[in-house]
C-alpha positions as CSV (number, residue, x, y, z in Angstrom):
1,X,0.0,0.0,0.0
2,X,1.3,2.8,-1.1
3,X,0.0,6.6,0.9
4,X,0.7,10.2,1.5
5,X,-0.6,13.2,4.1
6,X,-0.4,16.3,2.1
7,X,-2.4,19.3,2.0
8,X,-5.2,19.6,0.1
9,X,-6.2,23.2,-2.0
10,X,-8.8,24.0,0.4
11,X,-5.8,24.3,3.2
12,X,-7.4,20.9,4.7
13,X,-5.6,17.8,5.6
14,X,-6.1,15.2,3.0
15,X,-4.4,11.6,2.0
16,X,-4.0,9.8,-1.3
17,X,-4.0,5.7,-0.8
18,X,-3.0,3.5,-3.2
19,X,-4.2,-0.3,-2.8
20,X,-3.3,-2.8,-5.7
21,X,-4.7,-6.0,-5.6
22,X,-3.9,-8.4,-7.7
23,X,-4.9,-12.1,-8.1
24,X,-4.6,-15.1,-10.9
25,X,-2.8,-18.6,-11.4
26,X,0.8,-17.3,-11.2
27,X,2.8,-18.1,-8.2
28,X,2.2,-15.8,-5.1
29,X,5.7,-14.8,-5.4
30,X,5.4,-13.4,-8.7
31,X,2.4,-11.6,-8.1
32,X,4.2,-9.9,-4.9
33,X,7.0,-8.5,-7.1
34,X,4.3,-7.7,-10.2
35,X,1.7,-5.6,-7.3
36,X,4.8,-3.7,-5.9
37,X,5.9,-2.5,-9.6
38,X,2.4,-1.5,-10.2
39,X,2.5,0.5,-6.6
40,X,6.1,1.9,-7.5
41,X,4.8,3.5,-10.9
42,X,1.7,4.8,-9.4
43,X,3.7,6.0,-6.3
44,X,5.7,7.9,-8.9
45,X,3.2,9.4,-10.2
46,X,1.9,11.0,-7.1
47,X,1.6,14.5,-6.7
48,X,4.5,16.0,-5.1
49,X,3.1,17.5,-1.4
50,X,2.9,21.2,-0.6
């Protein structure tokens, strides 16, 4: 899970979450390392906080 605390344009608090979930007939390992790329490029992608 991927998250931040930043602060949103009204001047409140806010938080982005991230939650991939992935399933299917590969072996769990591979679906670890293929849900934690996924997070990493959406993490990226993020807006940078204020």
């Amino acid at each position: 899970m991927v998250h931040r605390a930043y602060a949103h344009q009204s001047g409140r608090s806010a938080v982005e979450v991230l939650h991939p979930v992935l399933g299917g007939s590969r072996p769990v390992g591979e679906l670890c390392r293929m849900g934690g790329d996924l997070a990493r490029g959406a993490a990226a992608e993020l807006r940078s906080p204020s």
